[in-house]
C-alpha positions as CSV (number, residue, x, y, z in Angstrom):
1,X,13.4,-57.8,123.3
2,X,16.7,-55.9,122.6
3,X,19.3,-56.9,120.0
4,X,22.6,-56.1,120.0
5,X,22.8,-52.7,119.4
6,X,20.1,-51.6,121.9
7,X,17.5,-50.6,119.8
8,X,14.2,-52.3,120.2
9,X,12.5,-54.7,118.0
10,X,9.1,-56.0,117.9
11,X,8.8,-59.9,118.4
12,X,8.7,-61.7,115.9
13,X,4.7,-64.0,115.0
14,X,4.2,-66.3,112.8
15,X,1.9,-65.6,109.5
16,X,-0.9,-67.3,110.5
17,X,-1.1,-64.7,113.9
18,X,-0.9,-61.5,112.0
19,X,-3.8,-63.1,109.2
20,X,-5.9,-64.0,112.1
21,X,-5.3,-60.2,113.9
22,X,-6.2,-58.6,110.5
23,X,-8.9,-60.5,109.7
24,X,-10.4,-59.8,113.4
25,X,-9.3,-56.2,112.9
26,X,-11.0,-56.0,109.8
27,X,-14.2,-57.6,110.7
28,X,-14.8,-56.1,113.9
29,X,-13.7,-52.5,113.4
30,X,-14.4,-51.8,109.5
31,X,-18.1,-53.2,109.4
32,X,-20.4,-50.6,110.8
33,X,-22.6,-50.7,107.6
34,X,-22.6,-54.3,107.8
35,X,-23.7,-54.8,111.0
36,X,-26.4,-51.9,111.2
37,X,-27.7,-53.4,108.3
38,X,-27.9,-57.1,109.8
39,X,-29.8,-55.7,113.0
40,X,-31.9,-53.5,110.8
41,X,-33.0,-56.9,108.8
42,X,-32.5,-59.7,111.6
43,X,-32.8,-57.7,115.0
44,X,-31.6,-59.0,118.2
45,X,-35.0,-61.0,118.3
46,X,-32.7,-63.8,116.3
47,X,-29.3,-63.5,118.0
48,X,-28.4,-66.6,116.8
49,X,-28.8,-65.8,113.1
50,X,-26.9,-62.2,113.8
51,X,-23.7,-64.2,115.2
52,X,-23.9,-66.6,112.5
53,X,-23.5,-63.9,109.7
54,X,-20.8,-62.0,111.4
55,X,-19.1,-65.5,112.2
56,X,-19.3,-65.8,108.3
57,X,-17.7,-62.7,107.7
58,X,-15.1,-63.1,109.6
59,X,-14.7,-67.0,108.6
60,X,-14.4,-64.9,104.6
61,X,-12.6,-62.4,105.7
62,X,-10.0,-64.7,107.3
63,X,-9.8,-66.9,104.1
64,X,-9.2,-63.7,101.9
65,X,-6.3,-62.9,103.6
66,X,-4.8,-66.7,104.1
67,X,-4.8,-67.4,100.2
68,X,-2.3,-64.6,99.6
69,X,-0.4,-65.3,103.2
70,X,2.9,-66.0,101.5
71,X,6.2,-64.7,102.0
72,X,6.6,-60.9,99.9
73,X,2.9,-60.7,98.9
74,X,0.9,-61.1,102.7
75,X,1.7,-57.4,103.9
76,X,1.0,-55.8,100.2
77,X,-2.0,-57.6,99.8
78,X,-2.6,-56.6,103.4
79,X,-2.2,-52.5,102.6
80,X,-5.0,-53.1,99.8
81,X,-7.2,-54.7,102.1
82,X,-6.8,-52.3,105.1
83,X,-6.8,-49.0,102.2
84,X,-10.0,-50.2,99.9
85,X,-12.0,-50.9,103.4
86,X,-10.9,-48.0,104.9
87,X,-12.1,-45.8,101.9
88,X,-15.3,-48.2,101.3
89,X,-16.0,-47.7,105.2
90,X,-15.8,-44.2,105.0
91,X,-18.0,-43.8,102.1
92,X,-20.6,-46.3,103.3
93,X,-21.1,-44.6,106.5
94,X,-20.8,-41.2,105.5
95,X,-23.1,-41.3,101.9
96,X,-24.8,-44.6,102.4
97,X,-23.7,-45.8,98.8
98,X,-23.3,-49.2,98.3
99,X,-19.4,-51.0,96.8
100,X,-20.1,-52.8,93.7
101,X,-18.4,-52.8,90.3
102,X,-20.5,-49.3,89.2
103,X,-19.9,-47.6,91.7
104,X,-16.1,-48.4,91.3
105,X,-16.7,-47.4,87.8
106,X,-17.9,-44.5,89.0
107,X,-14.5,-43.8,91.3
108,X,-12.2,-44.5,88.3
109,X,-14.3,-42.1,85.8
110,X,-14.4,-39.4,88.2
111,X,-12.1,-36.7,87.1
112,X,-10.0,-34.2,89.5
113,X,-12.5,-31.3,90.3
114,X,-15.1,-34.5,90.9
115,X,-12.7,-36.1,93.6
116,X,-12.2,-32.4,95.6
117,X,-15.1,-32.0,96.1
118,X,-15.2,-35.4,98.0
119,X,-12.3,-34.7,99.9
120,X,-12.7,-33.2,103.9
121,X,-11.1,-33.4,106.9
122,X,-13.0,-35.8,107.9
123,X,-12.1,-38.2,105.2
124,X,-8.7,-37.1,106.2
125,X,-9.1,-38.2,109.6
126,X,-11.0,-41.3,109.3
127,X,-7.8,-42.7,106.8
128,X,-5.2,-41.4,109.7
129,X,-7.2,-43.9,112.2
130,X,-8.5,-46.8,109.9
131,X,-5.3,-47.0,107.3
132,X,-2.3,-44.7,108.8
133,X,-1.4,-46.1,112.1
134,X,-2.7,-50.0,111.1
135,X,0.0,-50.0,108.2
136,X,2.6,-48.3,110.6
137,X,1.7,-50.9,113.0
138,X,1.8,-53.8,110.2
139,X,5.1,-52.6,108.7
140,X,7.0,-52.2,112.3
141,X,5.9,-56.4,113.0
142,X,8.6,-58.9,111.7
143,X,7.6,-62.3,110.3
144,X,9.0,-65.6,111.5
145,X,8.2,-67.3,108.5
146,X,8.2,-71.6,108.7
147,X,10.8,-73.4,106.6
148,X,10.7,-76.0,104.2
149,X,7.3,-78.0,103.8
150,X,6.0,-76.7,107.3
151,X,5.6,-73.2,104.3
152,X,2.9,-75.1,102.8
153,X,1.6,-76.8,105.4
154,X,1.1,-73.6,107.5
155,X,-0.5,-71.9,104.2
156,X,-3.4,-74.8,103.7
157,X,-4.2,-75.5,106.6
158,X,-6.2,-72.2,107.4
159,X,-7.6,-72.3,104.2
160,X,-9.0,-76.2,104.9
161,X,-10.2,-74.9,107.9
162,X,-12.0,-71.8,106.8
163,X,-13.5,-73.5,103.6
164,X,-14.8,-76.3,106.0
165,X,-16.5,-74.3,108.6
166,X,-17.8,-72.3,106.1
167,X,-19.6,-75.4,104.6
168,X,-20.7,-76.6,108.0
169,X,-22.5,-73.2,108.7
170,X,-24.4,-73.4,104.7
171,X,-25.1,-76.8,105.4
172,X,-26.5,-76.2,109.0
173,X,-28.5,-72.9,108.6
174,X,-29.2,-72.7,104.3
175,X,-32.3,-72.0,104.5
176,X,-32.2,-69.3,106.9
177,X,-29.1,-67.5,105.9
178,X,-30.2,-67.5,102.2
179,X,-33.5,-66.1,103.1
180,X,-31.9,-63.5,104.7
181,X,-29.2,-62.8,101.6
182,X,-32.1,-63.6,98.8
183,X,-34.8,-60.6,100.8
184,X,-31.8,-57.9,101.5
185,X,-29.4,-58.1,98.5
186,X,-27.7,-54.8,99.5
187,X,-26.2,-57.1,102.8
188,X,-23.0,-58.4,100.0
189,X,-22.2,-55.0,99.1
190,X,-21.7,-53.8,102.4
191,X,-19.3,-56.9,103.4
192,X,-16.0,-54.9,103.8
193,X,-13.2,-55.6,102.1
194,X,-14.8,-58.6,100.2
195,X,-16.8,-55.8,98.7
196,X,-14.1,-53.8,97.1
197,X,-12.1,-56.9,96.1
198,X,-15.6,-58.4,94.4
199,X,-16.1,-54.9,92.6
200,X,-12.1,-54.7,91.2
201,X,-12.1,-58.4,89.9
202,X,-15.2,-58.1,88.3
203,X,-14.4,-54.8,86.5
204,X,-11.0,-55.8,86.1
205,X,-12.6,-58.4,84.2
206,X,-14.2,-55.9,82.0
207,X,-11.2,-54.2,81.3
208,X,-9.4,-57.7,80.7
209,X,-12.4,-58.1,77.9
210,X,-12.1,-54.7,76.4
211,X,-8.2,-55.5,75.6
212,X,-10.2,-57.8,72.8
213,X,-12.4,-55.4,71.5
214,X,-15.8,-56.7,70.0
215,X,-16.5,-55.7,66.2
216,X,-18.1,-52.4,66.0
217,X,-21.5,-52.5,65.2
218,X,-22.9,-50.0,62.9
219,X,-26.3,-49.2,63.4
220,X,-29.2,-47.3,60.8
221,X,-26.9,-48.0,58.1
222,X,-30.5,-47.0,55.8
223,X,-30.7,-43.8,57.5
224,X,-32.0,-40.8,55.9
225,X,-33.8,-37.5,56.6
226,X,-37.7,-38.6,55.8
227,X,-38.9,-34.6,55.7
228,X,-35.9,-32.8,54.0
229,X,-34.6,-29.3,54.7
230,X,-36.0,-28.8,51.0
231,X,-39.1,-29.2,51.8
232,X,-39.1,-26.5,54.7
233,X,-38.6,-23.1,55.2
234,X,-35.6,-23.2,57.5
235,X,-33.5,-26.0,59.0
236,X,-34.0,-27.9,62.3
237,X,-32.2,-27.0,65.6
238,X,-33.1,-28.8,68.3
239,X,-30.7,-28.3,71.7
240,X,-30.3,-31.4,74.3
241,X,-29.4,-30.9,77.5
242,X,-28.1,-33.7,79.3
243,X,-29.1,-32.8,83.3
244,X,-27.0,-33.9,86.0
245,X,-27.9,-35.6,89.1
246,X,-31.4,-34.0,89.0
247,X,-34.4,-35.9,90.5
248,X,-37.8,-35.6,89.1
249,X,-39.4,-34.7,92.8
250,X,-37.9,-31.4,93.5
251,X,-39.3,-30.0,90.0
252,X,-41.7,-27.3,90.7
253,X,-43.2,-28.9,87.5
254,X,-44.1,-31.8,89.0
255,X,-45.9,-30.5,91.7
256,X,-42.8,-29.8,94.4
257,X,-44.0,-27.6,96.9
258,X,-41.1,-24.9,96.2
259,X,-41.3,-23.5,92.9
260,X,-37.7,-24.7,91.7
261,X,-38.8,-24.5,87.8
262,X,-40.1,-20.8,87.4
263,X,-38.4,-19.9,84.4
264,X,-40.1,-23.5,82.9
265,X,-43.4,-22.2,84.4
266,X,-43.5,-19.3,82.6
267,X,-42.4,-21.1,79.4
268,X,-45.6,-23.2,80.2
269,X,-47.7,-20.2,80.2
270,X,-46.2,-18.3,77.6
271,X,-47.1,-18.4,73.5
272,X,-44.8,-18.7,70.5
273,X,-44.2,-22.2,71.6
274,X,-44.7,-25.6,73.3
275,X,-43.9,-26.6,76.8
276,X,-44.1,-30.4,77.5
277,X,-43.3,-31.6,80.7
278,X,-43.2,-35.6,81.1
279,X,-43.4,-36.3,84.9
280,X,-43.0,-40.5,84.9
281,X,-39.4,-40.9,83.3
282,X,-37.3,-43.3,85.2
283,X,-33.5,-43.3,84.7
284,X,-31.4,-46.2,82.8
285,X,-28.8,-45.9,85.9
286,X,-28.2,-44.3,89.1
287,X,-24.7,-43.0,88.1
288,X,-23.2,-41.3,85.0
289,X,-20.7,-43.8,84.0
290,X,-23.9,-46.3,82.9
291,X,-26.6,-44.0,82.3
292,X,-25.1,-41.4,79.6
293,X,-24.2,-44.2,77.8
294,X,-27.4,-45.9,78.1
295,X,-29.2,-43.0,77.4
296,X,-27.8,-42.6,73.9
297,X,-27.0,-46.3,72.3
298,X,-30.2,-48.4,71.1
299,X,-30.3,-51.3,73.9
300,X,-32.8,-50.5,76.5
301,X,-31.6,-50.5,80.2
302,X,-33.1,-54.3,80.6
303,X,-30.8,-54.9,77.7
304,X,-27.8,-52.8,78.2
305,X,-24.3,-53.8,77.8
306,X,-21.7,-51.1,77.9
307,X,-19.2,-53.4,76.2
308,X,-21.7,-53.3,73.2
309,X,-23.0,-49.9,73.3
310,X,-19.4,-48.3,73.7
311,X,-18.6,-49.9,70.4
312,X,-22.0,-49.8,68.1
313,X,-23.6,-46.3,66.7
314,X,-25.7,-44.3,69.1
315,X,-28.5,-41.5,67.9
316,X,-26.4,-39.4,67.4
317,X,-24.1,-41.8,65.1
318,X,-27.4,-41.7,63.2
319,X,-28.3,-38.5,62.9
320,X,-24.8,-37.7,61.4
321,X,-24.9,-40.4,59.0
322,X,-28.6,-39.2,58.3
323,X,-27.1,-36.0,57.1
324,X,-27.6,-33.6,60.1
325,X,-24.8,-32.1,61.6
326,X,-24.4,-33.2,65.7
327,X,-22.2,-31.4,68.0
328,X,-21.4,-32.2,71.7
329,X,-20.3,-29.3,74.0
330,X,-19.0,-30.6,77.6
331,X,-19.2,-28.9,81.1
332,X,-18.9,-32.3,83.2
333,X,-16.4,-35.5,82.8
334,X,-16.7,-36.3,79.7
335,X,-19.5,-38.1,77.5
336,X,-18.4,-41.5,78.2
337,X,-17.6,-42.5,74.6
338,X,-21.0,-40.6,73.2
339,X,-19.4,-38.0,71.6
340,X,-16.3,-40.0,69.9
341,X,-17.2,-39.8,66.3
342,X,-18.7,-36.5,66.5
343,X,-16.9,-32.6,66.6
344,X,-16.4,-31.8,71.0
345,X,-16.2,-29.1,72.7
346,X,-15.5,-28.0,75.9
347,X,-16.4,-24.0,75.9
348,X,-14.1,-21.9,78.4
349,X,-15.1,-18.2,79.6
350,X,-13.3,-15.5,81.9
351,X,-16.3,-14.2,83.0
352,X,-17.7,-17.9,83.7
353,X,-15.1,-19.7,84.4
354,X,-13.6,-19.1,87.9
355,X,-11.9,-21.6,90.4
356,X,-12.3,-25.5,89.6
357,X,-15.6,-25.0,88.1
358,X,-17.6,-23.2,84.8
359,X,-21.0,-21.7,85.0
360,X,-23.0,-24.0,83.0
361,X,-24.1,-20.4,81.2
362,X,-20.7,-21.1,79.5
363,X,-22.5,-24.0,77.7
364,X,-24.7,-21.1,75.8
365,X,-21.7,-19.5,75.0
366,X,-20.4,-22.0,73.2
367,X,-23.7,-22.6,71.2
368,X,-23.8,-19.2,70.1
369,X,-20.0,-19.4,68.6
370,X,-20.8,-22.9,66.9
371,X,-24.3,-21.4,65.4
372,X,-23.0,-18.0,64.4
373,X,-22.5,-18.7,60.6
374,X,-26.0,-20.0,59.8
375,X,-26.5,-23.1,57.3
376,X,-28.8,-25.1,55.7
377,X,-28.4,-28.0,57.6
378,X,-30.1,-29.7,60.6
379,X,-28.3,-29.1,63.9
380,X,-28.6,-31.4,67.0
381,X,-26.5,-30.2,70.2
382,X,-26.0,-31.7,73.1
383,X,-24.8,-29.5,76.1
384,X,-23.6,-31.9,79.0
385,X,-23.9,-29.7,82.1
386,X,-23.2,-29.8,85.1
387,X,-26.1,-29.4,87.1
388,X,-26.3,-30.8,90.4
389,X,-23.5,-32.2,91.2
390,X,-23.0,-33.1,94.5
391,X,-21.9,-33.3,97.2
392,X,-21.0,-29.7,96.9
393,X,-24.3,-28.8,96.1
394,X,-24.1,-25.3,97.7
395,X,-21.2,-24.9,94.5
396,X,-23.8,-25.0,91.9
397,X,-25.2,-21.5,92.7
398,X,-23.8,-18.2,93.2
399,X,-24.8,-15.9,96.1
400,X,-27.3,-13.9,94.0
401,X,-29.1,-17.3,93.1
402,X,-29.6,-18.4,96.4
403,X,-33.0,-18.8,97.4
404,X,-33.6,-21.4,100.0
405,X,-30.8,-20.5,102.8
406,X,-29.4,-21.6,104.9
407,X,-27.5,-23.9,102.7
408,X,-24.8,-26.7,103.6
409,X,-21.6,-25.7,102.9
410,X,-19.5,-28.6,102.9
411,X,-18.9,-31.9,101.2
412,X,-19.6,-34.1,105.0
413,X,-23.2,-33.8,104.0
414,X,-23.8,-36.4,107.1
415,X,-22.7,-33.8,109.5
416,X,-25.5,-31.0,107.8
417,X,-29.1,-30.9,108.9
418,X,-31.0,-32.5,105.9
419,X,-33.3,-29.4,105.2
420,X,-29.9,-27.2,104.8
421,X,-29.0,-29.8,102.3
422,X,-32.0,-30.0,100.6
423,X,-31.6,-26.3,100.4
424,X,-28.3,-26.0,98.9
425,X,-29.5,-29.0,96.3
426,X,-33.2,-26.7,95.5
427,X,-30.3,-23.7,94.8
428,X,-28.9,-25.8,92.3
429,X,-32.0,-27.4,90.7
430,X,-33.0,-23.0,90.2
431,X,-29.7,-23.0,88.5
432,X,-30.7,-25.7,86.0
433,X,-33.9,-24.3,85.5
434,X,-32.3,-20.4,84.7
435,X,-30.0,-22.5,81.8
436,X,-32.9,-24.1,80.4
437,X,-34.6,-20.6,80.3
438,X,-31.6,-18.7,79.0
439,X,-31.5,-22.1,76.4
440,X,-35.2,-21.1,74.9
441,X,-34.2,-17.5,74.8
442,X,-31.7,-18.0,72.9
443,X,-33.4,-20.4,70.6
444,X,-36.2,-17.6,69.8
445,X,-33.3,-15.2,69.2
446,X,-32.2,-17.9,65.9
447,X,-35.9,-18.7,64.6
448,X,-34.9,-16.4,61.4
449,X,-32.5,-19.1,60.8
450,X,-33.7,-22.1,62.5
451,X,-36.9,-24.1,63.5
452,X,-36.2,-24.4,67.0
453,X,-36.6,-26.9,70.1
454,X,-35.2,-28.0,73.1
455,X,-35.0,-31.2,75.2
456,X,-33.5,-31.8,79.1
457,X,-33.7,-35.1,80.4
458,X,-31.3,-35.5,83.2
459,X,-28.9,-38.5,83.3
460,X,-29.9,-40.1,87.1
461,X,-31.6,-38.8,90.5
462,X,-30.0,-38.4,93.8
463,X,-30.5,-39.2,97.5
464,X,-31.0,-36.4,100.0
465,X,-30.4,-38.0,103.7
466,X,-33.4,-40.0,103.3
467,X,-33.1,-43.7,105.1
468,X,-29.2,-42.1,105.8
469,X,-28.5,-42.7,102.1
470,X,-26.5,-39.8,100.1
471,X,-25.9,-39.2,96.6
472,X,-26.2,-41.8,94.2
473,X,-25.0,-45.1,92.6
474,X,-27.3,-47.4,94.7
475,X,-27.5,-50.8,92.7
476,X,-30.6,-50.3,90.4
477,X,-32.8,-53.0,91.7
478,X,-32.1,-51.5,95.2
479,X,-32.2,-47.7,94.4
480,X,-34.4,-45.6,95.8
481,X,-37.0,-43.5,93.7
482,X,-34.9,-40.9,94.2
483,X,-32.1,-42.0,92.2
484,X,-34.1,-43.0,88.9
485,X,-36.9,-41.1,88.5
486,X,-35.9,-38.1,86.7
487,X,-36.9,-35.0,85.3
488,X,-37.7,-34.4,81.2
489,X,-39.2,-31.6,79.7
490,X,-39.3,-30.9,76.1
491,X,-39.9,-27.1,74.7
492,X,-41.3,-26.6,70.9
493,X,-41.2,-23.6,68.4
494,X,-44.5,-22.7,66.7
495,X,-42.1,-23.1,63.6
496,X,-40.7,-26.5,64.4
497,X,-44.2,-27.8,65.4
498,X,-46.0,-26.5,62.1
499,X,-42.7,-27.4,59.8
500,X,-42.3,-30.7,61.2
501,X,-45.9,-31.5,61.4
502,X,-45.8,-32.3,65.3
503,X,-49.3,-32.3,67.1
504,X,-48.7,-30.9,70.5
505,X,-51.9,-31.6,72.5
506,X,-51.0,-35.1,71.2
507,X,-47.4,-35.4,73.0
508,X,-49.3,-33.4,76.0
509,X,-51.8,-36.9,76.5
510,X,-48.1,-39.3,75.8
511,X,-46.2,-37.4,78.6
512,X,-48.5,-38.8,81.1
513,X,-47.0,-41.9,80.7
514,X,-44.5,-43.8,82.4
515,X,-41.4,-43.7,80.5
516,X,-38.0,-44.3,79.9
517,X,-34.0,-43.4,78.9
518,X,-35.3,-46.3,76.5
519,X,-37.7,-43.7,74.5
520,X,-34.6,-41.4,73.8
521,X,-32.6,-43.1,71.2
522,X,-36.3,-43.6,68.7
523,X,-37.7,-40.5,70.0
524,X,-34.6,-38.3,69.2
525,X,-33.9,-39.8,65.7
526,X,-38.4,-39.3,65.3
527,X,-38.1,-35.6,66.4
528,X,-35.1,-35.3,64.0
529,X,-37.3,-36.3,61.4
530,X,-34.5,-39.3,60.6
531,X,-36.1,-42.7,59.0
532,X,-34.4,-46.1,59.6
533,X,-35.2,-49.3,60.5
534,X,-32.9,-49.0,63.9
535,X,-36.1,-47.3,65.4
536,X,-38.7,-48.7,67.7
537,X,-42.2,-47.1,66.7
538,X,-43.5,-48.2,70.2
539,X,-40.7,-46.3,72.2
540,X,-40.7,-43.2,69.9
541,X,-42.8,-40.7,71.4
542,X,-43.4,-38.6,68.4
543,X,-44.6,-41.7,66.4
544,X,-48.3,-41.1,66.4
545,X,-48.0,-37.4,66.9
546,X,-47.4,-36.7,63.1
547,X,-50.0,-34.2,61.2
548,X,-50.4,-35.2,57.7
């Protein structure tokens, strides 16, 4: 068609053509996950059952898009759609992860360096194909949009329709199609774009609640210092480092086959101190956003809220009130509302500090500045590092550090073979395990001044290529082992066992056991030596491991 002036125009279709065309678009082309994941659980041996789901998908996709298929908001709404399952789709196929309101948490936590590292040409591509040229296409079709009541007509009817056949195919096949959601509850969070608009309204929700902020909750309010700096030679200083996106199995501690952990090996060999390795600690989360959070505030993962534990004392709120001075230095995104009420710092070096990234030596350096004027007061430190953060992996090291080659060198970790991935990740496991060295180094350098230990615990796991899954975030009750079993080792001075009256061989026969992010908020304020009512004797590790 032509108009006046020669130029051409696209015809003009009625709303109800472009949702169906979407809806078909989107169900057919931006599903991969979905539909891999239907023959993995179904197979074709129930075709039947397959069509029925992917009729269902569309049948939800199609009533999405009709209840915002009004005049002024249907192509808007329609860019959203196309961008979040564009960007879902990509993700999905590429890492594996699963949409859900973590993981989009997870997206709106991430800081800048995070989200480069994520970028590749391939993401670059993918959007060109799957949101580019469809909006092009969308913005370049006019509407002929029905008058008067024939508006409303035209914008329930599809939505009468879709809600009916929808009820005709629960009522028809329940039992089978519940089964099937019930068994493989990962199949809602690969439903694309459902998934993405699920994941906003529910944490838009949360942020909706958190415009009404609960009442802070104070917790230990009786706390107090049970074995004083009075009654010991020299004050406490116990170091935490909060790992990142370390998993348990690729220790050399816990029995990897590459020794990943040799500095920790010799510290397990070596006298003038206690190495404690605790190989059974699972994770409160498989992502940062929930677990650092977790890991530090009272309620145990079964019982975690962050609404609550984001307003209400953590251990460290404790230990503060308790007297002892708590200091949080910060080489990753942030401590997620940890470190609020406590002095921050984020240490910057020359020498360490080059590009988008710091060493995590730079940590170190920052200890030494904040310790240099020795006091009579207990010190806890956390240094947030950070660690293994992927998908860069082959980042986290420098070329003298690299000792399983060759590595993966780029953030498309689908297109690597998985051993040069796991090679680049090892790399940076050695790099965590050099810190932790350099950490107990430095802590015998201060024993003049200090009864020294150290703790790592790292915040979540990570997924390696294995079952085509990448990185982490999985849903907890669908994560693999990978994701939330992670790696804790805790290193004691002669002086701050025999000060604080700890029984080593005693923690030795506890670390066996399974455990928990649960055990850190007791077992912190225990090793602190801090007495309050707010601790759980049955999840505080040190409890029974006290010398009279």
């Amino acid at each position: 068609m032509h108009s006046g002036t020669g130029r051409f125009q696209w015809p003009a279709i009625k709303p109800h053509w472009l949702v169906l065309i979407s809806a078909l678009a989107l169900t057919a082309l931006y599903n991969v996950p979905f539909y891999t994941a239907i023959d993995r659980y179904v197979g074709f041996d129930q075709p039947m059952l397959m069509f029925k789901l992917a009729f269902l998908l569309l049948l939800v996709n199609h009533l999405l898009i009709s209840l915002f298929s009004a005049r002024f908001i249907l192509k808007p709404v329609l860019v959203f759609l196309f961008l979040s399952a564009a960007l879902s789709g990509y993700f999905m196929n590429a890492y594996g992860v699963l949409i859900d309101k973590h993981m989009l948490q997870n997206v709106f936590e991430t800081d800048v360096q995070e989200a480069r590292g994520l970028l590749s040409l391939g993401l670059l591509v993918h959007m060109a194909l799957f949101f580019v040229i469809p909006i092009v296409l969308l913005f370049l079709v006019r509407m002929s949009w029905p008058a008067g009541l024939k508006r409303v007509t035209h914008w329930l009817a599809p939505i009468i329709v879709d809600i009916a056949l929808i009820l005709v195919l629960a009522l028809t096949s329940y039992q089978e199609m519940a089964s099937t959601f019930r068994n493989h509850r990962d199949i809602k969070d690969l439903v694309v774009p459902v998934n993405s608009v699920a994941a906003l309204a529910s944490l838009g929700s949360k942020v909706a609640a958190a415009q009404f902020p609960q009442e802070y909750q104070q917790v230990g309010l009786d706390a107090t210092v049970s074995l004083p700096v009075s009654d010991r030679t020299k004050p406490n200083l116990v170091v935490f480092v909060l790992g990142e996106t370390a998993r348990a199995d690729h220790f050399g501690l816990n029995g990897y086959q590459r020794n990943t952990t040799p500095e920790l090996s010799k510290l397990a060999r070596q006298s003038g101190g206690t190495l404690v390795n605790f190989p059974r600690v699972s994770s409160c989360g498989t992502a940062t956003a929930l677990s650092v959070p977790c890991m530090f505030s009272w309620l145990g993962r079964s019982d975690y809220d962050e609404a609550v534990a984001k307003n209400s004392d953590n251990f460290l709120d404790v230990m503060t009130r308790s007297g002892i001075v708590s200091i949080w230095l910060d080489n990753n995104s942030g401590c997620k509302g940890m470190c609020d009420r406590i002095p921050t710092v984020r240490p910057e070096d020359t020498d360490l500090c080059q590009g988008e990234y710091c060493d995590d030596l730079v940590l170190l350096r920052g200890a030494h500045q904040q310790l240099d004027a020795a006091d009579n007061n207990d010190h806890f430190m956390v240094l947030h590092q950070l660690g293994s953060h992927g998908p860069e992996y082959y980042k986290r090291s420098k070329p003298d550090q690299k000792k399983f080659l060759p590595e993966c060198q780029s953030n498309q970790l689908q297109s690597c073979d998985q051993q040069a991935i796991i090679n680049a990740y090892d790399d940076s496991i050695l790099v965590t395990d050099r810190l932790l060295g350099e950490t107990v180094r430095m802590l015998k350098s201060m024993q003049a001044d200090y009864n020294t230990a150290l703790v790592y615990v790292s915040d979540h796991g990570e997924s390696l290529g294995e079952g085509g899954i990448y990185l982490h975030g999985i849903p907890y009750m669908l994560a693999p082992e990978a994701q939330t079993h992670v790696p804790m080792v805790v290193w004691l001075s002669d002086g701050f066992r025999m000060e604080n009256r700890i029984d080593a061989e005693c923690v030795n026969r506890i670390a066996s056991q399974p455990l928990s992010h649960d055990n850190l908020f007791s077992s912190m304020l225990g090793l602190m030596n801090v007495k309050t009512d707010a601790i759980k004797p049955s999840l505080n590790i040190f409890e029974d491991c006290r010398t009279t």
